[in-house]
N, C-alpha and C positions, 0 to 999 in steps of 0.2 A: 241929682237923685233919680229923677224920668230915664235920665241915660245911663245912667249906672244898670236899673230895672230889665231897661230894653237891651243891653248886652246877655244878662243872665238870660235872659229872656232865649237869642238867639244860640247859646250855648247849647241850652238845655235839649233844642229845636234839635240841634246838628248830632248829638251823644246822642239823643231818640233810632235817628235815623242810619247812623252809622249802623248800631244793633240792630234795627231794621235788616240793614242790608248782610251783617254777620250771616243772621238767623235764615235769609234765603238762600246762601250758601249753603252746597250741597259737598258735605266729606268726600275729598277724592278718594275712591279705594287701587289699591296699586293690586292690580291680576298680573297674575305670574307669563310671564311669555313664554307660548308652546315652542321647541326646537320644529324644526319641519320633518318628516318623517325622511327618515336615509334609502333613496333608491337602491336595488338588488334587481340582481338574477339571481334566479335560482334553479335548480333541477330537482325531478322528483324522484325520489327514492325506489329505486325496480329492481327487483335481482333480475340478473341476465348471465347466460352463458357464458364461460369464459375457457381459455383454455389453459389449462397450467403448466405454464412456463414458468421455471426459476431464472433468474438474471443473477451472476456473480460477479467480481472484480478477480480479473486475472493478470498473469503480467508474465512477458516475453523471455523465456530462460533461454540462452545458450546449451546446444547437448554437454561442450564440457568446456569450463573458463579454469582459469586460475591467474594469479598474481605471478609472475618471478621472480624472486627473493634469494641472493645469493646465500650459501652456506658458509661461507667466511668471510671476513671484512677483509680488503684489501682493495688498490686501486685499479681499476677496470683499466685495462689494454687492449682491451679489444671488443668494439660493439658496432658491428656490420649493417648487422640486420635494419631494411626497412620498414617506417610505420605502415601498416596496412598491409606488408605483404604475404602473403600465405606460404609456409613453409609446413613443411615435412618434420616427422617423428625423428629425432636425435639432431635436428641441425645446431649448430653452435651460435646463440644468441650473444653471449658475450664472456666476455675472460677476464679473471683476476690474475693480477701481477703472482705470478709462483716462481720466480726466480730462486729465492731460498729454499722453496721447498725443493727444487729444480737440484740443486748444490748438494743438499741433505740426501737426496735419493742418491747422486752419481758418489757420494763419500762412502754410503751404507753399501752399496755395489761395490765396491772395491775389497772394503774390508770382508765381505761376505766370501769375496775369490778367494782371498790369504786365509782366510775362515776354515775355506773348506780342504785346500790343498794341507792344510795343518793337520785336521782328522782323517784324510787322506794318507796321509804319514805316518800316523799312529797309528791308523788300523792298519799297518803293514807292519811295526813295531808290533803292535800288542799278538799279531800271530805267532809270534816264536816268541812272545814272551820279554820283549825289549821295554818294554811301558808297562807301569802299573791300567788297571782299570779306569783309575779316578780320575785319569789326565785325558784318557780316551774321552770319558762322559765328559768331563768339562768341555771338550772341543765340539762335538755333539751337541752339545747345549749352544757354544755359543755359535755355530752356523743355524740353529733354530732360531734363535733369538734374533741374530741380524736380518734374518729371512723374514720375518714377524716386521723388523722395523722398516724395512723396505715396503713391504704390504701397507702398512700404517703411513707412511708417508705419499705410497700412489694416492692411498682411498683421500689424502689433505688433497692432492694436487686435484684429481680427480674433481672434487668440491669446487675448486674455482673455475670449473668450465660449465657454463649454466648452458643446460641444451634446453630443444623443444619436447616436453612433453608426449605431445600428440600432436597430429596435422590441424593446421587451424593458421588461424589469419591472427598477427600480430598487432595489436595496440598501440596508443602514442608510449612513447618513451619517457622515461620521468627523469633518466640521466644522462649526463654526455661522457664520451669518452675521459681519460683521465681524473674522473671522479672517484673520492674516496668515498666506499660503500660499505656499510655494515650489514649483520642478516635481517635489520627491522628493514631498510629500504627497498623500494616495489623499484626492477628494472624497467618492464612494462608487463602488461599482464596477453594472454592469448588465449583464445575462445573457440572452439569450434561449432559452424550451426549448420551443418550440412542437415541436420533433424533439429527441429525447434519445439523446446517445450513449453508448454502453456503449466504455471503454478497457479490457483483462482482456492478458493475459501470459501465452505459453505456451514451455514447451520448443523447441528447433529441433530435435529432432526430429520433431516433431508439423509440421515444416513443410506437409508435402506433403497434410494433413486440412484445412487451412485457404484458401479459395479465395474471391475477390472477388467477392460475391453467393449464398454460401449461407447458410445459414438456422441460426444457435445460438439455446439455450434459455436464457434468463436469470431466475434466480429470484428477485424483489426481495423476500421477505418467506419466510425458512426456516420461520417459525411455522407459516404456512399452507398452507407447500408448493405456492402457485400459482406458474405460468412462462408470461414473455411469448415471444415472439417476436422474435429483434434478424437483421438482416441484416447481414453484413459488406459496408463500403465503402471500405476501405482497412485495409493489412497494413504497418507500417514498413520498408522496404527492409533495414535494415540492424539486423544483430542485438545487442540491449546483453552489452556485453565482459567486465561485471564477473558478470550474472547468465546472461547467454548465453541470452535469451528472448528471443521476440517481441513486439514491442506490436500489437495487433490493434485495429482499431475497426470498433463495431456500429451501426447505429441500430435503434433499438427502435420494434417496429413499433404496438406498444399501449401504455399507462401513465401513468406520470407522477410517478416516484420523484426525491426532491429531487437535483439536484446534488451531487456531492461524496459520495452513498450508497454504501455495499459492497453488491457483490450477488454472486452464483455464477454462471458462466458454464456449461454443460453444454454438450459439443461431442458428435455422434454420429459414432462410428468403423462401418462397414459391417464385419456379420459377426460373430461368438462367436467366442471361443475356449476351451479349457480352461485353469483357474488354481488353483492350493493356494491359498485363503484361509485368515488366521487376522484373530483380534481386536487391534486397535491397538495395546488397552492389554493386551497379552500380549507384546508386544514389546518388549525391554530394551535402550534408548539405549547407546552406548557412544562414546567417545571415536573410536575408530577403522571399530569394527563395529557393524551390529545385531545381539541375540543373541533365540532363544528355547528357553525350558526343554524338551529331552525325556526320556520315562521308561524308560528302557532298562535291564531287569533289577531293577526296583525301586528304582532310582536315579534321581538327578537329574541329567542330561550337558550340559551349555552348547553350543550351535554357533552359529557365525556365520552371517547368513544376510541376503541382498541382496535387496532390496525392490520392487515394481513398481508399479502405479498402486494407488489410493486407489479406495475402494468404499465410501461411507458407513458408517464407523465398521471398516472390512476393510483386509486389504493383502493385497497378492498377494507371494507369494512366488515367487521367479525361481531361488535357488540358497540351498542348503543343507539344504533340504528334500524327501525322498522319499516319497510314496505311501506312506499304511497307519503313519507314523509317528505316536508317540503324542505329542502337542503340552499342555504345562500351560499354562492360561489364568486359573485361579485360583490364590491362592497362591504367586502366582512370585515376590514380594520375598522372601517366606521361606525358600524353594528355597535349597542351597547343592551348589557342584557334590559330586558322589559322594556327597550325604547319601541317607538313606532320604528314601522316599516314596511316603504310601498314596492310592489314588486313590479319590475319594469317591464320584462318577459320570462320565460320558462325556457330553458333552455336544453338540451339535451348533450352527452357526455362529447360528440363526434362534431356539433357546434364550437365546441373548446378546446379545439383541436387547434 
């Protein structure tokens, strides 16, 4: 019974003090862990002088190309001519088989002789009256007629002899000799670029920069950074609907950039004006807007912001942007709006070059 006592006894001891020990326990509380603040550059917001240049996308025309495409199907006999060689105005690129048509002419020739020696004879009858009228006009008619079908079968024969065009330099060949050809197939096409024309696409609002016989800069080689000389010789009348530009054409007054080349068109606008520049790729795409990051209070604040020309590897900013505003240029995928953010250094546009 004593040890039965002293057990409760020691129970009671140990439940005291466990509670004891509950009750000096202090509640963990769980505090949120800060992200660390996302380093940046950034540049500050200045208009500055600029000069205005437009920059277009142009592209290398031949003064005159075309396809060669026979006029009747038959088999080619004859196709001389070399890839790449330069020939002359009327040379004979290649031949279609005209054998029948060859036959058809020298049968229509013959009957045309007896044609005529026939009306010949009547009109020496119908003088004194040996022949009616009607057999004269019949023979009349039909030396017109065979004369008509001989002209008709030159102009077929004719058709099968494909010349050159114009002087210019010949293309790869797309057929070989003994090939059966119809009028859809290209024999090779020929191009001449003794003058080379520049075609380049601008805004219509840029209409009134552009005028028949002034003088843009075309750069056919960005590596080197050299620029010719192209003169405007025609402006498309009418403006395309779906991009709302102009087509413009140049000819180039110096070079010799292959047909079909990309090149940069530079157009000079008279005059400076002031512009916020920032870097391109500081600029964040969006579905609706453009955005770029500023730093306002240690923060990171998104604004939309509308675009203006292009300045090698720059953009002008037109709205959403104020003087003395702190602009991120680096760092900005990481940027989130109202997060912190430390600024590394300040940079300036010619720095990011």
């Amino acid at each position: 019974m004593a040890r039965l006592t002293y057990l409760r006894f020691v129970l009671i001891n140990f439940t005291l003090m466990m509670a004891l020990a509950a009750c000096k326990e202090k509640p963990s509380v769980n505090k949120p862990k800060q992200d660390p603040p996302t380093v940046v550059d950034v540049i500050i917001a200045n208009p500055q002088p600029v000069t205005n240049i437009i920059e277009a996308n142009g592209t290398v025309v031949a003064d005159e190309f075309v396809q060669l495409h026979p006029e009747v199907s038959g088999r080619i006999t004859y196709l001389q001519v070399k890839e790449g060689d330069r020939v002359q105005k009327g040379t004979v690129i290649a031949r279609i088989n005209s054998a029948d048509l060859a036959a058809q002419l020298q049968k229509s020739k013959a009957q045309l002789e007896l044609a005529k020696l026939t009306e010949q004879r009547l009109k020496k009858l119908i003088d004194v009256g040996g022949v009616n009228q009607a057999d004269y006009d019949a023979a009349v008619n039909n030396v017109t007629s065979l004369q008509s079908d001989i002209n008709y079968t030159q102009a077929l024969i004719d058709k099968t002899i494909i010349r050159a065009p114009f002087s210019g330099v010949v293309g790869l060949r797309q057929v070989s000799p003994g090939a059966f050809v119809t009028t859809a197939d290209v024999i090779a096409s020929i191009q001449q670029y003794d003058k080379i024309k520049i075609d380049f696409t601008l805004p219509e609002s840029y209409a009134d920069l552009i005028k028949k016989g002034s003088v843009v800069s075309v750069a056919l080689d960005e590596d080197t950074g050299s620029k010719k000389k192209a003169t405007i010789i025609a402006i498309e009348p009418q403006v395309n609907q779906t991009s709302r530009n102009l087509t413009v054409r140049a000819i180039l007054q110096d070079g010799k950039p292959n047909p079909g080349a990309f090149v940069k068109v530079y157009i000079q606008n008279d005059g400076q004006k002031q512009a916020i520049l920032v870097p391109t790729n500081a600029i964040i795409p969006d579905d609706k807007n453009n955005q770029l990051v500023l730093v306002k209070g240690g923060k990171a604040t998104f604004v939309n912001i509308t675009t203006g020309q292009r300045f090698a590897g720059n953009a002008e900013i037109t709205k959403g942007i104020n003087p003395g505003d702190t602009i991120v240029v680096t760092g900005v995928l990481f940027a989130r709006p109202k997060s912190n953010v430390k600024i590394r250094s300040v940079k300036t546009l010619d720095q990011l070059k």
